[in-house]
Structure formats: C-alpha cells, structure tokens
C-alpha positions as CSV (number, residue, x, y, z in Angstrom):
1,X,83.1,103.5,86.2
2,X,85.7,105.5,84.5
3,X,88.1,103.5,81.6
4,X,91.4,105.2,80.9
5,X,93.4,103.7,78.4
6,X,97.1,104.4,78.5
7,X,99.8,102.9,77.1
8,X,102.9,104.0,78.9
9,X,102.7,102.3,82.4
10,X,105.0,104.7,84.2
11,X,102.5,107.9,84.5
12,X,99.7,105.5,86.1
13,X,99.6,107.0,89.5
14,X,99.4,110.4,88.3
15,X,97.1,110.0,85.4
16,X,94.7,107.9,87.9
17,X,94.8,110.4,90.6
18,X,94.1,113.4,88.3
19,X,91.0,111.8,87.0
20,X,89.4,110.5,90.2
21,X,90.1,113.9,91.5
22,X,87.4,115.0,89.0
23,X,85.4,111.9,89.6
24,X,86.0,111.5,93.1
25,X,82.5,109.4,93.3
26,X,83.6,107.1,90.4
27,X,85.8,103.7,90.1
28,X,88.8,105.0,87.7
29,X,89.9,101.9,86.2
30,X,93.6,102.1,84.5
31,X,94.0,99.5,81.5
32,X,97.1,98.6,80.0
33,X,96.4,99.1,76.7
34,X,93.5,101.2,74.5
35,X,91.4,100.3,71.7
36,X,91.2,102.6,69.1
37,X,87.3,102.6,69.1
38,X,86.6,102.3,73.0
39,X,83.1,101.4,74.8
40,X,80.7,103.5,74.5
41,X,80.9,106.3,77.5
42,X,78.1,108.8,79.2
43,X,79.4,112.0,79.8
44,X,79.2,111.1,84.1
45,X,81.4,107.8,83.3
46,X,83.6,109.2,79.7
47,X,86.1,106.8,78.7
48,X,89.8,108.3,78.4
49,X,92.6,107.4,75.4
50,X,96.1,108.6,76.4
51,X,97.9,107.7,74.0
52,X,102.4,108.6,73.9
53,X,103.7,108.6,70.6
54,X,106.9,109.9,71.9
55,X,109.7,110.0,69.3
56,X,113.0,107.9,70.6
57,X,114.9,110.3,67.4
58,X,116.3,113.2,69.6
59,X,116.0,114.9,66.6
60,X,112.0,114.7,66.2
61,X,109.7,116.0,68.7
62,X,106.8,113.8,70.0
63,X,103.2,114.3,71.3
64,X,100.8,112.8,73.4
65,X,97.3,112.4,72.2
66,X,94.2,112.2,74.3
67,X,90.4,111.5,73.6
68,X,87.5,111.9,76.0
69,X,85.2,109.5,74.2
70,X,81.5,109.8,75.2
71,X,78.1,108.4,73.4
72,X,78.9,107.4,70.0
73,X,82.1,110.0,69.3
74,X,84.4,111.5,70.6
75,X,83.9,114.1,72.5
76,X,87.3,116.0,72.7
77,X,90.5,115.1,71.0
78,X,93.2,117.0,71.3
79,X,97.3,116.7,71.2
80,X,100.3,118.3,73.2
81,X,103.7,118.7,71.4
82,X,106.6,117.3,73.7
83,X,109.9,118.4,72.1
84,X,112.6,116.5,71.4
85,X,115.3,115.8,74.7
86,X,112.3,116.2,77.5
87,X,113.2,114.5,80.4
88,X,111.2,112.1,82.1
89,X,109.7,114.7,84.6
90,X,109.0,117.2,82.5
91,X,107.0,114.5,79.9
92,X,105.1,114.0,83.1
93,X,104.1,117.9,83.9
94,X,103.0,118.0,80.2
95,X,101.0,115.7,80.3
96,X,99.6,116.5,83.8
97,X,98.8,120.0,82.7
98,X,97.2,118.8,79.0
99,X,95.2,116.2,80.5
100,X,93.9,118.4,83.5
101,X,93.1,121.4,80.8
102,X,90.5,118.4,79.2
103,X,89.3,117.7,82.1
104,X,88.6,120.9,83.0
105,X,87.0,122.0,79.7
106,X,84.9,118.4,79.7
107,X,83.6,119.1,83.4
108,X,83.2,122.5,83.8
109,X,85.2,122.5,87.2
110,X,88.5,123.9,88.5
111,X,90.4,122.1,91.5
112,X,91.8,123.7,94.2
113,X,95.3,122.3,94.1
114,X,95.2,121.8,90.0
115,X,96.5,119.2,89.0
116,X,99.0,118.4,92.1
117,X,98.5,114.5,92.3
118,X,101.0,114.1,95.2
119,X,100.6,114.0,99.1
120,X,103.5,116.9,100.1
121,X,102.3,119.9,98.1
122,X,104.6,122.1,100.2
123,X,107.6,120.1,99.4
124,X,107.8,122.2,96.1
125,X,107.9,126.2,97.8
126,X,110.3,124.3,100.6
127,X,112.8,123.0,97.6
128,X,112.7,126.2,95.9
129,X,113.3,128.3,99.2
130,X,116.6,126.5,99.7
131,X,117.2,127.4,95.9
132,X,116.9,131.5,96.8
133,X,113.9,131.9,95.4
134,X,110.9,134.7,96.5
135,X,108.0,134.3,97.1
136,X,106.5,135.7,94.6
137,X,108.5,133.7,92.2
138,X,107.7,130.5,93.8
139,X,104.0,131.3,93.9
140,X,104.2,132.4,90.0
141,X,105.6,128.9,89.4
142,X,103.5,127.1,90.9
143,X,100.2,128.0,89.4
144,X,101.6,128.2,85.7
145,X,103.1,124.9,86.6
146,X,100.4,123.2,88.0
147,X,97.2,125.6,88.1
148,X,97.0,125.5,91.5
149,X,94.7,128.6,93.2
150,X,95.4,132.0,94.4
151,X,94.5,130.0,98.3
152,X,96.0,127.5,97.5
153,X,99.4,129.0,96.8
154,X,99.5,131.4,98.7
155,X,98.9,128.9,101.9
156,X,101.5,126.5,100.6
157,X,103.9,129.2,100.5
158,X,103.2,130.7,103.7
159,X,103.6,127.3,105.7
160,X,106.5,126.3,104.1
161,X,108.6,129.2,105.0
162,X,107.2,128.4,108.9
163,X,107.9,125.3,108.4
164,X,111.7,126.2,107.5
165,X,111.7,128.9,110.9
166,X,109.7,125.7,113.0
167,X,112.9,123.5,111.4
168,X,115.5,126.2,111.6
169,X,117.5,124.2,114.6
170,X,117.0,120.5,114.0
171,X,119.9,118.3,112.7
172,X,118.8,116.4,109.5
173,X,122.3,115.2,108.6
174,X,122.9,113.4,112.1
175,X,119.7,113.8,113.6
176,X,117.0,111.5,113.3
177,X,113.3,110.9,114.9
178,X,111.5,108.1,116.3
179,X,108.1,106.9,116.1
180,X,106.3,103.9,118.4
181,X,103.5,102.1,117.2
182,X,100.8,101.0,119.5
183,X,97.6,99.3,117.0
184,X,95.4,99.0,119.9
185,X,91.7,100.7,119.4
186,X,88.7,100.7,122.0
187,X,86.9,100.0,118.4
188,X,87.1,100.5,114.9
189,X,86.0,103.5,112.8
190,X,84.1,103.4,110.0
191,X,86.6,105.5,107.9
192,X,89.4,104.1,109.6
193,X,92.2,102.0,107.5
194,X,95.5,102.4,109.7
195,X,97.1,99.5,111.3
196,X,94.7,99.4,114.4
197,X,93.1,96.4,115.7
198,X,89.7,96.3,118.3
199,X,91.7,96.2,121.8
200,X,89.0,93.4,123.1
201,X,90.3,91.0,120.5
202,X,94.1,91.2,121.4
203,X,93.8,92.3,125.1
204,X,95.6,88.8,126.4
205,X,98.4,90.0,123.9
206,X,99.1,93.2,124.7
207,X,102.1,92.5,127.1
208,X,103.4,90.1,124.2
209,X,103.6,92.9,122.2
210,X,105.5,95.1,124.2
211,X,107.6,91.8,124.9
212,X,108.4,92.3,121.0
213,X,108.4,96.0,121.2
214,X,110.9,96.3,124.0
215,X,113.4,93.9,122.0
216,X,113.1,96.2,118.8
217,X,113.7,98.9,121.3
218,X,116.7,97.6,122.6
219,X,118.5,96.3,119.4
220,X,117.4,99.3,117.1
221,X,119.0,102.3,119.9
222,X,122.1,100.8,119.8
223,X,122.1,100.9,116.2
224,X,121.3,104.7,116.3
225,X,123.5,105.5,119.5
226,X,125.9,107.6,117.0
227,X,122.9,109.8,116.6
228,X,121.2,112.6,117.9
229,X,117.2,112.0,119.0
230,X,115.4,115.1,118.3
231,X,111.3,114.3,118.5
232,X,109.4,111.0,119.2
233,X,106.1,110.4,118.6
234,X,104.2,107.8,120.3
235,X,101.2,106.7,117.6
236,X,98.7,104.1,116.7
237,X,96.0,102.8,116.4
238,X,95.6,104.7,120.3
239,X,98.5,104.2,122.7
240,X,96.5,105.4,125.3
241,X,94.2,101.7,125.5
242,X,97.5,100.7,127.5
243,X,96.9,99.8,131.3
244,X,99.2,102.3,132.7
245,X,101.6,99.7,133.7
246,X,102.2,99.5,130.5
247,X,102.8,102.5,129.3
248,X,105.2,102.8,132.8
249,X,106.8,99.8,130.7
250,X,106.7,101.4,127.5
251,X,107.9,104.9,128.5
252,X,110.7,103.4,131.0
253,X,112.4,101.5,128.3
254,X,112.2,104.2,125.8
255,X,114.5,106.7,128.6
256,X,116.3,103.6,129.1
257,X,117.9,103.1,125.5
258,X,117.9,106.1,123.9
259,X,119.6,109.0,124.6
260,X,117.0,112.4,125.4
261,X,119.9,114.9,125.6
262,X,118.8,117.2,122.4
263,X,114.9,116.0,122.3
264,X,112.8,119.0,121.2
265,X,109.5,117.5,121.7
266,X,107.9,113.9,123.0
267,X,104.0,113.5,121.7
268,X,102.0,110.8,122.9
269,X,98.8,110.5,120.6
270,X,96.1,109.8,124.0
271,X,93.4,109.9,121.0
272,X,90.3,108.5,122.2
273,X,88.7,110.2,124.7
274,X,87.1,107.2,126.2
275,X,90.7,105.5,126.7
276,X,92.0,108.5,128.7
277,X,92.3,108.2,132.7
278,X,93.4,109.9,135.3
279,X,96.0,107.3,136.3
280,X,97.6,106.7,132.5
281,X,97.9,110.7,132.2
282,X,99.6,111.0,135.5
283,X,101.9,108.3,133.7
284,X,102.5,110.6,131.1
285,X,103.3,113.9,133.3
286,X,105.4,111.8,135.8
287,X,107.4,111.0,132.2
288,X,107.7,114.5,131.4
289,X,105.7,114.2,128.9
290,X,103.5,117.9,128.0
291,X,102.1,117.4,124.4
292,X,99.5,114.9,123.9
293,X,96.9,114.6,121.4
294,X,92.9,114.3,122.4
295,X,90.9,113.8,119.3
296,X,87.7,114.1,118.7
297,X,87.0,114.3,115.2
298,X,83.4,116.0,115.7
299,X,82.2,117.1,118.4
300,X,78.0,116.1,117.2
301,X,77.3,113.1,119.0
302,X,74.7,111.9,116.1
303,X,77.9,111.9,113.6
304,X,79.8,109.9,116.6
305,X,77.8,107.5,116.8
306,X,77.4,106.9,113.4
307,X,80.8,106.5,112.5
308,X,81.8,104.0,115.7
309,X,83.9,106.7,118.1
310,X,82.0,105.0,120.6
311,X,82.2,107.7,123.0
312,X,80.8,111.1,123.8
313,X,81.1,114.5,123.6
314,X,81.3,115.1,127.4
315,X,83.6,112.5,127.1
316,X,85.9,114.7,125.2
317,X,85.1,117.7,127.0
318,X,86.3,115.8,130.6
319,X,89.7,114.4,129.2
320,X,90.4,117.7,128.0
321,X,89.8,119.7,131.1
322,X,91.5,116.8,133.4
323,X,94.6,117.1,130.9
324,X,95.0,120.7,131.2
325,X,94.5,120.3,135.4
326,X,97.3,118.0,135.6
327,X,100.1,120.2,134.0
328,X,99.0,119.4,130.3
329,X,100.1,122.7,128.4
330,X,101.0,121.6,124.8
331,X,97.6,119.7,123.4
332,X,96.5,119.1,119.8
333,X,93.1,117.9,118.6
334,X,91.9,116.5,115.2
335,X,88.8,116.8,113.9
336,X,87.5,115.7,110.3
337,X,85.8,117.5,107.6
338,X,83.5,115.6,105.2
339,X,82.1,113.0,107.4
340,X,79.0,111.6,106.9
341,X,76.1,113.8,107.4
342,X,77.4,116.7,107.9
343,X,77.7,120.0,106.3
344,X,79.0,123.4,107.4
345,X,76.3,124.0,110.5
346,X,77.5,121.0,111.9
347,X,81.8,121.5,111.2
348,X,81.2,125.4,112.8
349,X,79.0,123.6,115.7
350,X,82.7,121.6,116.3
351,X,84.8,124.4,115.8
352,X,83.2,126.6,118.3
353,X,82.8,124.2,120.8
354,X,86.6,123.3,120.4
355,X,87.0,127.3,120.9
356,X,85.4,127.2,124.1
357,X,88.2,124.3,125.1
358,X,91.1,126.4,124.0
359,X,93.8,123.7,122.6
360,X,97.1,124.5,122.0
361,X,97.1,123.2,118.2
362,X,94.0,121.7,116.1
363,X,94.9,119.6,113.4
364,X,91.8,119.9,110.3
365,X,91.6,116.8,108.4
366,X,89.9,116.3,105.2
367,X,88.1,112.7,104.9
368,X,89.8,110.3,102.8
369,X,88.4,107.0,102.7
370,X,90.6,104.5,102.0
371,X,90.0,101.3,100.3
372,X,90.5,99.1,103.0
373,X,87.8,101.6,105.3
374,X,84.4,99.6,106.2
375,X,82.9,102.9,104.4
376,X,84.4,101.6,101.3
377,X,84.4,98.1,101.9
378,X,80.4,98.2,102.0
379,X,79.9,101.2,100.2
380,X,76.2,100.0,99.3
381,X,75.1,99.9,103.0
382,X,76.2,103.4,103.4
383,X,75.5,104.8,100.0
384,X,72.3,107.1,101.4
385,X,76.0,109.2,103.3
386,X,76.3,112.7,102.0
387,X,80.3,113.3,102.4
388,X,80.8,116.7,101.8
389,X,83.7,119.6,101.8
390,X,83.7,122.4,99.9
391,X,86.2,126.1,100.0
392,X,83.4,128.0,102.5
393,X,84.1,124.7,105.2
394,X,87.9,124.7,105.1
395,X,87.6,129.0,105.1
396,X,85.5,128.8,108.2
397,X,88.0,126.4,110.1
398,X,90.6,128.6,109.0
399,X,88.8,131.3,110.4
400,X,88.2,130.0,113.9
401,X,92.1,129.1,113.9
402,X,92.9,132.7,113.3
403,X,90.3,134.1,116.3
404,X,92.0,131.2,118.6
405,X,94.9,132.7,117.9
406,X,96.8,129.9,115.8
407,X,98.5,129.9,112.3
408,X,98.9,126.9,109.8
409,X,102.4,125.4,110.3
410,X,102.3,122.4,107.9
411,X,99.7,120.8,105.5
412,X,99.7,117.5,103.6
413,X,97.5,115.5,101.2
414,X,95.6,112.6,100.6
415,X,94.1,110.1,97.7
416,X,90.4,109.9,97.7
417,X,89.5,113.2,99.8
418,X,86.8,114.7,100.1
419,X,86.5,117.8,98.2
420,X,90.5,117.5,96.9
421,X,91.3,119.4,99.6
422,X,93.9,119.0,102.1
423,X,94.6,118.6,105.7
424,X,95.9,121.5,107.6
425,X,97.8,121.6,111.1
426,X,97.4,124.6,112.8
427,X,99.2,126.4,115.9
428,X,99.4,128.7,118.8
429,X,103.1,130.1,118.7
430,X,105.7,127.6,120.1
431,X,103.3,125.1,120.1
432,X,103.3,123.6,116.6
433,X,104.4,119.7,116.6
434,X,107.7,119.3,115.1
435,X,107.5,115.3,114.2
436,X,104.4,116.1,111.9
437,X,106.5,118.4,109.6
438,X,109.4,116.1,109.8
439,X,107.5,113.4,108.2
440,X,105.9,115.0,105.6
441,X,108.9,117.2,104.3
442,X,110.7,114.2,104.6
443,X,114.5,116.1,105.5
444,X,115.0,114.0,108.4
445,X,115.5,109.9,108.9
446,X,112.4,108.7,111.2
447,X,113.3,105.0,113.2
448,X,109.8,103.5,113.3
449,X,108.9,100.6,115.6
450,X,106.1,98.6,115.9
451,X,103.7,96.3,114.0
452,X,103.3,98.3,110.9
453,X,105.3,100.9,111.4
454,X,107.5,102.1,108.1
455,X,111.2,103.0,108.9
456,X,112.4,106.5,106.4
457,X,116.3,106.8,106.1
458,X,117.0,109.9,104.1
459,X,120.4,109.5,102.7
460,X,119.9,112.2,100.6
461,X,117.4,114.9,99.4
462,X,117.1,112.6,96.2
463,X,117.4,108.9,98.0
464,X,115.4,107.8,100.7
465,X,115.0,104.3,102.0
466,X,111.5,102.7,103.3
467,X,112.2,99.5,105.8
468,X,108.2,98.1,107.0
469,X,107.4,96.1,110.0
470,X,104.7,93.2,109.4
471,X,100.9,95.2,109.5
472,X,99.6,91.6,111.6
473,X,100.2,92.0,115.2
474,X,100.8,88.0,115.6
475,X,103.5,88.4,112.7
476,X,105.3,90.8,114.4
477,X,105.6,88.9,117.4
478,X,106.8,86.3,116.0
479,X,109.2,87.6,113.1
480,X,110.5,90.2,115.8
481,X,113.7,89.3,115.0
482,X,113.4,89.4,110.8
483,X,112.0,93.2,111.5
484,X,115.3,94.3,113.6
485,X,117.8,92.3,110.8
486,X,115.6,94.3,108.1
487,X,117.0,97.7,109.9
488,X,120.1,96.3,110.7
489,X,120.5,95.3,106.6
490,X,119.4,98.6,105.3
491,X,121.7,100.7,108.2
492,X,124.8,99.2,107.2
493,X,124.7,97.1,103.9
C-alpha cells in the first residue's frame, strides 16, 4: 500500500488518481494529515508528503513541497513556487504537473494521457474549439499543460472536432435526451459494477418495475413537454432480458408520452447475446427501432467463460447475423481490452473475427475494475489474473477500425484502467451514436429513468445539476413517487 500525506483536502481526487495511475496494482491510501518523519517505504510501496504552504499574503508567493520517502530517507524532495494571486485551478495544474514530474523521475515511466486525472479528456480541445482556437494550438496546450502524448493529443483533438460536426444540428439550449434503465442481467460479470441485478432473482418483479417505470414515464414527459427529444437510449443492466411483452409495454409508453418529432437516433442496448430472440428484435424493428447494440466483449470462449458472459461465441455470431436479416442496419458492439488472460493474440483473435461480422460501430473499452466488481471484491481468489493493455493493443484495434472502414467519434476515461488508457468509440460514416457523445461532453440535459439512473440538467456550460434514482430495485418501486418529486424539485425550484 501507497500512504500519501496531504494536507489540503480539496486536491484529494486528483492527487489519488495521479498516483494509482503509476501504481495501478497498489491500494493508494489518502491521509488527512502527514507526519514529518513518515513510515518507512520500499521503493514498489514509497510513501508521499504533499505538503501546501500557500501564502494567504497576496503579496508573498507560496509553494508546495513534496517528499517521496523510501527506506530510511528520503528519496526525492523537491518544491514548486506558486505565485502570489493563483487561482484555485491553476494551484491544482501546478501541482498536478510537479507531482507527476516526481513520479515520473521516481518510476521511470511516462503515461499516455500525463497527468489527466479526469474521465472527459476531450472536453478540453472541445472548450477551446468554441474559443477559435487551432489545432495546433490546442494540441501545443495540452501537452505543456498536462504532458499528454503525441497519440494521445493528436486523437483527442481529432475526435473532438467530429464530435462538434456529429453535434453540429442538435439543440442543447432546448433540447434534451432521455435515457431508460432496465437492471436486469441473465448473470453477473466478474468485472461488472453497474446497477444490474441476476434476472432469475427478480423475474416475479419485472412487471412491477415497469409498473414504476411507466409512472416515472408518464409524470417526467409532461414535465419536459416544452422540450425538444433528440436521442434516447434504452440501457442497463440488459434491456433485452425483457419478455417481449414487455418491451411492447416499455416501447408503447415511451411513443405514447413523449413527443418523437425531432429524434435523431433511438438505441436499444440488446447486449447479451444469449438474451436476444427473434421475437424481442421483431419488437424492436416493428418500433422503428435500427440501432442496437450486441456486445460481446471477447470473442475467445475460454476468457467468456471465465469472466461469467455465460454464453458463446456462436452465440454472438447468430444474434448478429439474425439482426442484420431482419432490417438491423445501425449496430454497435463492445468489446474489452485487459481482461483476464489475455494479451494481444487473443484481442486481434476478437478483432478479426468481429471484421468478418462487419458492425456498423465497435466501441473499444479499456478494463476498469471497479471496487464494487467481484474481481475486486475477492481480489485474492483471482490474484493468479494477468490484466494487461499496453500502446501496441489499443494501435492494433485502432488498426482493424481503420481497414473496417470506421473513424473514432468520441473517447472517454475511467479510474482504475488498465494500462491508463481510454475507451474509444469508433464508426462507419453516419453511423456514430449521438447519445454517447452527449453524455460525455456533457452540452446537453439527459432525463434518466429508472432504478439507478442519474438525471444531468445542464443549465449552463459552468452549472450542471445531478438528480439519482434509488440503485435497489425494491426502493425504487416503492419510493417511485420521492424519485419523480426529486425531478420535479430540481426542474422548477
């Protein structure tokens, strides 16, 4: 384990994420204060002092000390000057750039995106686009700002200014988006820490839920009947474990209360391959309904199995085809990099076999296992797991993209990923999903429904509210009502 003592409270996340992105395989342990002699360290578990003597005298500049402290001395010590009348943000760039120089030095290792700690690395190129900037400039910026790489850069620039072309049309001041939340799963991954409960525990439920659903529906589209719809996106957990009955229900109710006039683009997230039928897509096409999602993940049925997909690679390969022969022209597939086991052969095994299927859009997601994963959670049963990602992985993805003939139209981050890479949506032309930039850009309000399901009202580029539903599927159908007053409170109080 990793101590870092630091005594101003307000640069936790950041200092926290910088240092488990150099010790990705290491507990990083914030304290609240520091000692001035600290534990003794190794130089694979160094204790950190970050220490803020920051002068409150706008007169007198201040400084921020740090110590790697391994063995019996320190190891480095070094200070950065902060002069006098820095703002907040720019304390917290000063420090991110001294502290990842240190790290650097201490380690021996460069990270891809510097010393970015946050999850929208495109947000920055997307801000200064709307500022007049050029490329070059931006790309300039942002490795003397935050020693990101050549790649790096260049890729966030690149997708930001699609993303703006992808966005051109949309109406962000009166426009808004809506997501549905279905937490269903045929079973649970071993990665997996979203909102999703095993459908054989709650299968006497499921109608109660979309008893609760419906009413959150109704009450919310009223609320948002002044504004214009432009994407849904129906997510989970895996919408598609609904009888097709129920997704009749679902999708009925959803043409029923809100208003599909300026829609761009409908996604239903069919996920699992082994919850896909012939008689819930023909639910979706009778709907109107072209882009879908069919993910899965890998396409090696040892690394399947071994993570709890609980289905198989023909499995896959037969919801795909029977999409694309009933109408299906717009779908997406994920697939994960760093999973347990497996190493280049095994990702270009996937990504040639996905080739062969020809999807519309691929979405390349680097594994971030979150605490709440069973990976995590019993970390010593699976400790024998290689997880690896490297540059030459994400390259060769990139790669097979190109030769299927789609580009990278939007890219976010995560904590705890393997590699401190990224994720990475990728697109044949006309074909890139609009909802996934919306929520990561974060220029648009999204309505969100469902248990668990977090509600963004952008009021402004600076001030944007969260409203969350209850995570517990029995909570949410029975505080139904407290989750629509929530909305109601935040809309108009």
């Amino acid at each position: 384990m990793i101590t870092v003592g630091l005594n101003e409270k307000s640069f936790e996340y950041d200092v926290h994420s910088l240092v488990k992105a150099f010790y990705p395989e290491q507990d990083v342990h914030i304290a609240d204060t520091y000692e001035e002699t600290p534990e003794e360290g190794t130089r694979e578990s160094p204790t950190l002092v970050i220490s803020f003597v920051l002068q409150k005298d706008s007169g007198k500049d201040g400084e921020i000390m740090i110590r790697i402290f391994s063995g019996k001395e320190d190891e480095l010590r070094q200070t950065a000057e902060v002069p006098s009348g820095t703002g907040r943000k720019e304390v917290k760039n000063i420090l991110k750039r001294f502290l990842y120089r240190m790290l650097s030095a201490y380690t021996g290792k460069e990270l891809p995106w510097g010393n970015l700690t946050g999850i929208r690395p495109t947000k920055i190129p997307m801000a200064l686009l709307e500022k007049g900037w050029k490329n070059s400039e931006i790309a300039a910026y942002m490795r003397d700002t935050y020693y990101t790489s050549k790649e790096k850069t260049a890729l966030a620039v690149m997708i930001a200014n699609r993303e703006r072309h992808i966005l051109k049309d949309i109406n962000f001041k009166n426009g808004y988006s809506l997501y549905v939340g279905i937490p269903f799963c045929p079973s649970i991954c071993l990665y997996c820490s979203f909102s999703s409960s095993p459908l054989h525990l709650w299968k006497d439920k499921v109608d109660a839920y979309l008893d609760a659903l419906c009413r959150e529906i109704d009450e919310t589209s009223e609320m948002f009947a002044q504004k214009e719809l432009n994407t849904v996106y129906i997510g989970g957990g895996t919408p598609t474990t609904l009888e097709p009955y129920q997704m009749e229900r679902l999708l009925t109710r959803l043409e029923e209360r809100f208003c599909f006039d300026r829609l761009k683009e409908f996604t239903v997230e069919a996920g699992r391959p082994d919850s896909i039928t012939r008689e819930k897509l023909e639910v979706l096409r009778a709907h109107g309904i072209s882009r879908i999602s069919i993910n899965p993940q890998t396409m090696n049925q040892k690394t399947l199995d071994l993570i709890g997909r609980r289905h198989t690679v023909e499995e896959t390969v037969k919801a795909f085809e029977l999409a694309r022969e009933l109408g299906f022209d717009n779908i997406n597939m994920d697939l994960i990099v760093g999973l347990p086991g497996e190493d280049k052969n095994e990702v270009e095994h996937t990504m040639k076999e996905l080739a062969k299927l020809d999807p519309d859009s691929v979405t390349v997601h680097s594994l971030a296992v979150k605490r709440t994963a069973r990976l995590r959670l019993f970390k010593e049963e699976h400790r024998e797991m290689t997880m690896i990602n490297n540059a030459r992985i994400m390259d060769m993805t990139a790669a097979y993209a190109q030769e299927s003939g789609m580009y990278p139209y939007y890219l976010y981050r995560q904590k705890n990923m393997a590699g401190n890479f990224e994720n990475v949506g990728y697109a044949k032309e006309g074909k890139a999903g609009i909802y996934n930039i919306l929520i990561m850009e974060e220029v648009q309000s999204i309505l969100a429904l469902g248990a668990g399901a977090s509600t963004k009202l952008v009021w402004a580029k600076d001030r944007i509210e969260r409203v969350e539903n209850v995570k517990d599927i029995k909570n949410y159908i029975e505080r139904i009502d407290e989750m629509i007053e929530r909305k109601r409170a935040a809309l108009y109080e």
